[in-house]
C-alpha positions, 0 to 999 in steps of 0.5 A: 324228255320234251321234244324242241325244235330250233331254227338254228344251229346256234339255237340249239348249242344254247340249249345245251348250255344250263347253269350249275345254280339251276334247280331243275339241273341239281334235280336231274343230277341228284335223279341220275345218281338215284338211276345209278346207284339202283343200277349199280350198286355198291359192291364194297363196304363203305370205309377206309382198310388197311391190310398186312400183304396184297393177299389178305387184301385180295382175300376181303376183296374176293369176300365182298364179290361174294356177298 
């Protein structure tokens, strides 16, 4: 991260502001998702599951904290 300097406060709130469409935002974006997903990753198979109770249920839930 570069270090900016700015004459006003005003200079710097401007700063802050980056547009949606900007590539280099889309970048740091799709990079702070990649630092995420290796820090945290997913603990839970990917999918929609339907259960019979809340115990089976919490019993796959108990299976996946395990892997």
């Amino acid at each position: 991260m570069p270090v900016r300097k700015f004459r006003s406060l005003d200079e710097a709130r401007e700063a802050l502001w980056v547009s949606p469409d900007d590539v280099a935002f889309l970048r740091g974006v799709a990079q702070l998702w990649r630092l995420a997903a290796a820090l945290a990753p997913r603990r839970y198979p990917r999918g929609v599951y339907r259960y019979r109770s809340i115990v089976e249920a919490n019993r796959a839930r108990e299976a996946w904290e395990r892997r």
